[in-house]
C-alpha positions, 0 to 999 in steps of 0.5 A: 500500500502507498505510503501516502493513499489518494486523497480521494481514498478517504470517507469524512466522520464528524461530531459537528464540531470538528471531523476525522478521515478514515481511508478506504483501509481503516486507517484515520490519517487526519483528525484534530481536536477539539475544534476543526481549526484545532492543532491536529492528533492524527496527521499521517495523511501530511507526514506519513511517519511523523504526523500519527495515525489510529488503524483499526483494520484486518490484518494484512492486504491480501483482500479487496477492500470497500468503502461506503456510507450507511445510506442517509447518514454520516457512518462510514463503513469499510469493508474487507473481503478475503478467501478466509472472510469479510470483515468490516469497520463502522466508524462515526461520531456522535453528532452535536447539534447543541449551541454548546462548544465542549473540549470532549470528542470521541470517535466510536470504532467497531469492527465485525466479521461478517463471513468467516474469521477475521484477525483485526489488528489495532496500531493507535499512535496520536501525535499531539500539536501538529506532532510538536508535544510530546506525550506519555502513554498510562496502559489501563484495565480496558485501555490507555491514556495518552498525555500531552501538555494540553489535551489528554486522549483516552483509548477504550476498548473490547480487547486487550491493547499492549504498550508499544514505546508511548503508543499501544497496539491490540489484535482480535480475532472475530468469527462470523457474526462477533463484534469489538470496538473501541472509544478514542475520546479527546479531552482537555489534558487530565479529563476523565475516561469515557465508560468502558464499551460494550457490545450492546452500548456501541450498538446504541451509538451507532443507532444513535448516529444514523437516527440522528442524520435521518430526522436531519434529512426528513427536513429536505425538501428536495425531490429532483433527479440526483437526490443521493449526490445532493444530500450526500453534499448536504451532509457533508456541509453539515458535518463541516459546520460548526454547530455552536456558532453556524459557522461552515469551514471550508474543508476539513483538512489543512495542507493537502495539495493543489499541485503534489510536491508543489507549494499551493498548500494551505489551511481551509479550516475557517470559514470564509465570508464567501463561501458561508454566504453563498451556502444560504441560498444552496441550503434555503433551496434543500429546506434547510432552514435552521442552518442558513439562519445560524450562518446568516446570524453569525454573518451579522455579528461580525458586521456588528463588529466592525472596527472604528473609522477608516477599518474594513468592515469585515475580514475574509476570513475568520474562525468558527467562533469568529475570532479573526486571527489566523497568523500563518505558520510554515510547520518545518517538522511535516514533509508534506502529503507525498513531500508537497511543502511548506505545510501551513497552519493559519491562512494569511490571505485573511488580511487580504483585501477581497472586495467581492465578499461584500456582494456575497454578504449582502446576497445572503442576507437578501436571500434570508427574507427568504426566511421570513428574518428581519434585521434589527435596528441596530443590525442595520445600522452596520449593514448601511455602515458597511456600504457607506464604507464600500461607496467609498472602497469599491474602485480599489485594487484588491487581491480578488476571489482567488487570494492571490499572492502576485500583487493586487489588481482590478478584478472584474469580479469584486467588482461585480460583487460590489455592485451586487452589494449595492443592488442587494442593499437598496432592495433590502433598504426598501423591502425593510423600509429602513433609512439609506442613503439611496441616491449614493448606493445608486449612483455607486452601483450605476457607477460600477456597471458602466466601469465594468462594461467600459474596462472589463471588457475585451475586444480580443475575448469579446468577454468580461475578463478577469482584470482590466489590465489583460485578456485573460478569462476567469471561471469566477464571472459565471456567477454573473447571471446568477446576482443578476449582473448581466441578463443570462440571455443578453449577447455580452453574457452569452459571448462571455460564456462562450470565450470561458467555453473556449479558453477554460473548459476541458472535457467538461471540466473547468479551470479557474484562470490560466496561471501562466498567463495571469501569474499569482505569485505561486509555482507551479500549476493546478488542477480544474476547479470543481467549483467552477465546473459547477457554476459553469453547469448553473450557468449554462441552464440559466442561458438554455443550454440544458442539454450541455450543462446536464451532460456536464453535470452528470459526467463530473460526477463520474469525478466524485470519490467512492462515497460521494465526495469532492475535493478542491480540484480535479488533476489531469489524471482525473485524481482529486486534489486539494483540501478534502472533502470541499465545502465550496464544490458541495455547496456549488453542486447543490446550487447547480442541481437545483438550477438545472431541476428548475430549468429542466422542470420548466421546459417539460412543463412548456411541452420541451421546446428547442434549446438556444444551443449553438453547433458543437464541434464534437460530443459535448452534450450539445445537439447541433440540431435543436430538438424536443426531449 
């Protein structure tokens, strides 16, 4: 088995206030406690003999090995099947959806033969703070502790466990139908032991577990054509939020490559304003309600907080709890997933300036009226402080949606955003009939359309580009019918569409920019954006292109790992790549579902009239003669 499995090769278990990969070999190689932005546990997945890793697993590789989730939840179950037996391990965690933030996690591991005998064996080595604190091993009746400096780790388990330097190690062997399991429960440093497992008890858990994700799903209202990839995305969103505050990460680990053995690693485990923001829409759409008012109410505390005159209202990104220091640090002692370095924790692109994530907060809080919120005086009052600031802001340089580190540019983008942050402030202003001052709003959102037509269209492309200093395309513009910038039928929106078509689509698959035409201040290259191929699917059916975008739609799926799930990017090899598994591509594929069901609905409803769709050169999914479905 490779040092280093897939980044794919991984299932997600998770408590709601923090999350653990288990591979497809029983081995949980990332987990970090007691939070998702916590210091890690388990991190062999970024230093295969330094990080620690927990395996529970059958003994040896002379099997096939699969994986899969209980339908409707969040259990993973790996299977392993060899001529002597089929065995299996059930891993979860007990979800939290309280608003109670508590240092006490425990990840419940139960292995069972289900056909003939198998010898499992257990190898338990935490490596405590990124693997930088040492830690001391007490072996107990029933288990083990591991100590370290500030977070004790409890080990309890059916079968007897034997010391191995500061680690332990077990075995058991099972027969058809017999069961073990441990308890590995994370506290602060001296907390007490969890009780001892039992066969009966941790069968409760695991009941507990799936009756938990299913009454969460029975709140879905969605009813469309790919019900067990939109509600394995919306599970997966919700184990990656944080339930006391409502506050999304981006993706559950730190450090795991855009490029192997390049320098695009970083830490996604904080919530950006962006992604959180647009997630409100995405969970209004499925019916989940609760969620998309937790986020909308932190997003409103931290408009509140804003600092004194001349501050930015908000910053890019922050912490679960909304702390907004995220210092970055380059961890020496970790080699990297397959030797991709620095590994960082911390993302410094949080005192970035990102001018598009005003757009995207006033969109979510327009799409909470959805809800039936309203905004308190107060709340208001720094709402229409925030766009006072941004009248003022808008026409900045900035480093953009994609944090570059080359220097800061006019971005097209941002400034669509902004001008979404304006349009979306005077509807709100009226719908809400609060006090704004509307002649300005307006003139800067008119200001900005005109900017934007003017500078940010090429004649080359005959497109939006991505700033006003090139000809270079950029994947983030397909949001621009969704915030209403551009009609989606208007000729400038299609020939923008069709120049990203051109330039960043392969085989259906979407790249953000090209690197190497708008440098960012990296080496190296990347994969295609999971993202942006499914904004690219949202935007072909809000232009008609139904036909195209569902082909697109459901060949990326042929791209999602073997439970259903998506990192950032997708490699050429069709490898997934980056931070795993990725809230923005699940979120954005629940927006592109629900879009291409309406646009779909639609046309069955209007009797399947012809597409506005143009010749292809090849199998693309677009039909060159129009036709009725």
């Amino acid at each position: 088995m490779d040092r280093y499995p897939p980044i794919a090769a991984h299932g997600l278990v998770g408590d709601l206030q923090t999350a653990a990969l288990v591979s497809d070999h029983g081995v949980v190689d990332w987990f970090a406690a007691p939070r998702f932005d916590s210091p890690s546990v388990f991190a062999a997945l970024l230093d295969h003999d330094r990080g620690g890793y927990f395996r529970l697993a059958p003994d040896g590789d002379n099997g096939t090995w699969r994986q899969l989730y209980y339908p409707g939840s969040a259990l993973l179950v790996t299977r392993f099947m060899s001529p002597d037996g089929v065995g299996e391990v059930i891993d979860g965690m007990v979800p939290d959806p309280s608003s109670r933030a508590t240092d006490r996690h425990t990840l419940v591991r139960v292995a069972r033969a289900v056909r003939g005998t198998v010898r499992f064996t257990l190898d338990c080595r935490p490596r405590f703070d990124y693997a930088r604190a040492e830690h001391t091993l007490d072996l107990e009746p029933g288990g083990a502790a591991f100590h370290s400096p500030h977070l004790t780790a409890h080990l309890r388990s059916t079968f007897p466990l034997q010391r191995d330097g500061q680690d332990v190690r077990g075995e058991v062997t099972l027969r058809e139908g017999q069961v073990a399991g441990t308890l590995f429960t994370v506290c602060r440093a001296g907390g007490p032991a969890p009780p001892q497992p039992t066969e009966d008890g941790l069968a409760r858990e695991l009941w507990g577990m799936v009756r938990f994700w299913h009454r969460w799903l029975l709140t879905s209202r969605y009813h469309g054509r790919w019900p067990d990839m939109v509600h394995r995305s919306a599970i997966t969103l919700k184990l990656l939020t944080y339930a006391p505050t409502g506050a999304p990460v981006a993706a559950a680990t730190m450090g795991l490559p855009e490029q192997v053995g390049g320098e695009r690693n970083w830490d996604y485990r904080y919530t950006w304003i962006r992604d959180g923001a647009l997630s409100v829409r995405a969970l209004v759409d499925l019916g989940f309600v609760e969620e998309a008012v937790a986020f909308v109410r932190w997003l409103g505390h931290r408009l509140h907080e804003q600092g004194g005159p001349g501050s930015e209202p908000l910053q890019t990104m922050y912490r679960v709890d909304g702390d907004p220091r995220l210092t970055e640090e380059i961890l020496d002692n970790f080699e990297g997933y397959r030797g991709s370095s620095p590994v960082r924790a911390g993302n410094a692109a949080a005192d970035q300036l990102q001018l598009d994530i005003y757009g995207e907060a006033l969109y979510a809080l327009a799409e909470s009226r959805q809800l039936g919120m309203h905004v308190s005086y107060d709340e208001w009052t720094a709402l229409a402080r925030t766009l006072e600031w941004l009248a003022d802001s808008w026409d900045r340089p900035d480093e953009g949606i994609w944090e570059t580190r080359g220097g800061r540019q006019d971005f097209t983008y941002s400034r669509v955003m902004c001008w979404a942050a304006f349009d979306s402030g005077l509807r709100l202003a009226d719908e809400w009939r609060r006090p704004a001052d509307v002649p300005r709003w307006t003139a800067a959102r008119d200001a900005i359309l005109a900017q934007v037509m003017e500078r940010g269209w090429s004649k080359t492309e005959q497109a939006l580009v991505q700033h006003y200093d090139g000809d270079v395309l950029d994947a983030s513009l397909l949001l621009i019918p969704r915030v209403g910038f551009l009609p989606s039928f208007g000729a400038g929106w299609l020939s923008t569409l069709d120049a990203i078509d051109r330039k960043l689509v392969s085989d259906s698959l979407v790249y953000r920019y090209d690197p190497a035409a708008s440098p960012d201040g990296l080496r190296g290259s990347e994969g295609t954006f999971s993202l942006c191929t499914f904004l690219y699917v949202d935007a072909l059916a809000r232009t008609g292109r139904l036909d195209q975008a569902r082909y697109t739609f459901e060949k990326m799926h042929t791209y999602a790992n073997h439970v259903g799930l998506f990192a950032e990017e997708i490699g050429p090899d069709g490898a997934q790549l980056g931070n795993f598994p990725q809230a923005f591509t699940h979120l954005s594929l629940i927006m592109a579902a629900s879009t291409l069901d309406d646009a779909l609905d639609r046309r069955r409803q209007d009797g399947g009239g012809p597409e506005r769709e143009e010749p292809a050169p090849w199998f693309t999914g677009q039909d060159p003669a129009p036709r009725s479905l």
